[in-house]
N, C-alpha and C positions, 0 to 999 in steps of 0.2 A: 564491265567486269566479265569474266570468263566462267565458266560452269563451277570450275574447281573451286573458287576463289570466293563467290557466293553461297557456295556450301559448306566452307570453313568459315565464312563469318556469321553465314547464321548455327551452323552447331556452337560459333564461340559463344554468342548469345544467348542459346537454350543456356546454355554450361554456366554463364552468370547469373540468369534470373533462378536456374534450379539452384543455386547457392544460397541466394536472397531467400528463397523460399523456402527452403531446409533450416535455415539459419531461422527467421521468423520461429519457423516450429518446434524448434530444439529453444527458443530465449520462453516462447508462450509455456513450455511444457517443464521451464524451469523457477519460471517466475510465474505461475497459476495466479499465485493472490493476486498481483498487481493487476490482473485483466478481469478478478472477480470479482462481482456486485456483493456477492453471498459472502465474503468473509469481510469484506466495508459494514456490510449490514448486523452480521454478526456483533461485530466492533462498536457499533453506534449503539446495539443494545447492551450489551456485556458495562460501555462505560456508564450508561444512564443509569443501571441496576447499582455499579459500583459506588458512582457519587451517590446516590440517596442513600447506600448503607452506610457511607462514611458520613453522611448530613446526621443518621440518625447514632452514629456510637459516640458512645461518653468518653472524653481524653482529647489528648493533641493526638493526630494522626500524619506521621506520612508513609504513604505508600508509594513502591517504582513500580508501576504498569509497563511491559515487557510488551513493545510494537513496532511492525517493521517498518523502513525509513523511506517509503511510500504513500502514509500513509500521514495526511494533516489532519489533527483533531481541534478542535473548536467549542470550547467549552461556555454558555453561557447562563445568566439566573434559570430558562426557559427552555434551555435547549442542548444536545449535542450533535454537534456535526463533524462526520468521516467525511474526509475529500480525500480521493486518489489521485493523485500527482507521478504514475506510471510512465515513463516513457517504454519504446520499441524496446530499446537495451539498457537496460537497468537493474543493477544487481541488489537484492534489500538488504540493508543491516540491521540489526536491530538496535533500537532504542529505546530509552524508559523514555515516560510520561508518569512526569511526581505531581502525585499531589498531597498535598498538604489543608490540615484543619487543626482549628485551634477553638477553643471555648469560648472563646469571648468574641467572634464574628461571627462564628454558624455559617462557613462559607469555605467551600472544598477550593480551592486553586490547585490547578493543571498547567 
């Protein structure tokens, strides 16, 4: 190749990965939760606080918990679990998480 010709393909080059790289920063800086541990963690607590108030109130219950669609919870007797299921480009929407209790199980469903 000729002087000119390697210097056009590599600024094309620079010119795409500076795009990649702009791009990454503009999805990370718009999608913050989906890359953060601290609002997963947030979540795991908020639900654990929520089912044992709804374990302990008198009545049928249901509640819609308001979470974005990043975001898989896992409810069990002993536990809950956030998992982030984020990809690079990935827009959140929001979804509810119902749960419901009735008096005669003693058991919140999510």
């Amino acid at each position: 190749m000729n002087k000119k010709g390697e210097e056009t393909l590599i600024l094309s080059i620079e010119i795409i990965i500076g795009i990649m790289v702009a791009g990454m920063f503009v999805s990370m800086a718009t999608n913050y939760d989906s890359y953060s541990n601290i609002h997963k963690l947030f979540i795991e607590q908020d639900l654990k606080l929520l089912s044992e108030t709804l374990l302990s109130a008198p009545g049928e219950i249901e509640y819609n918990y308001p979470i974005e669609s990043y975001f898989d919870v896992t409810i069990s007797s002993t536990e809950v679990q956030v998992k982030n299921n984020a990809q690079i480009i990935q827009f959140a929407k929001q979804e509810k998480l119902v749960f419901t209790k009735t008096d005669s199980l003693k058991v919140v469903r999510a």
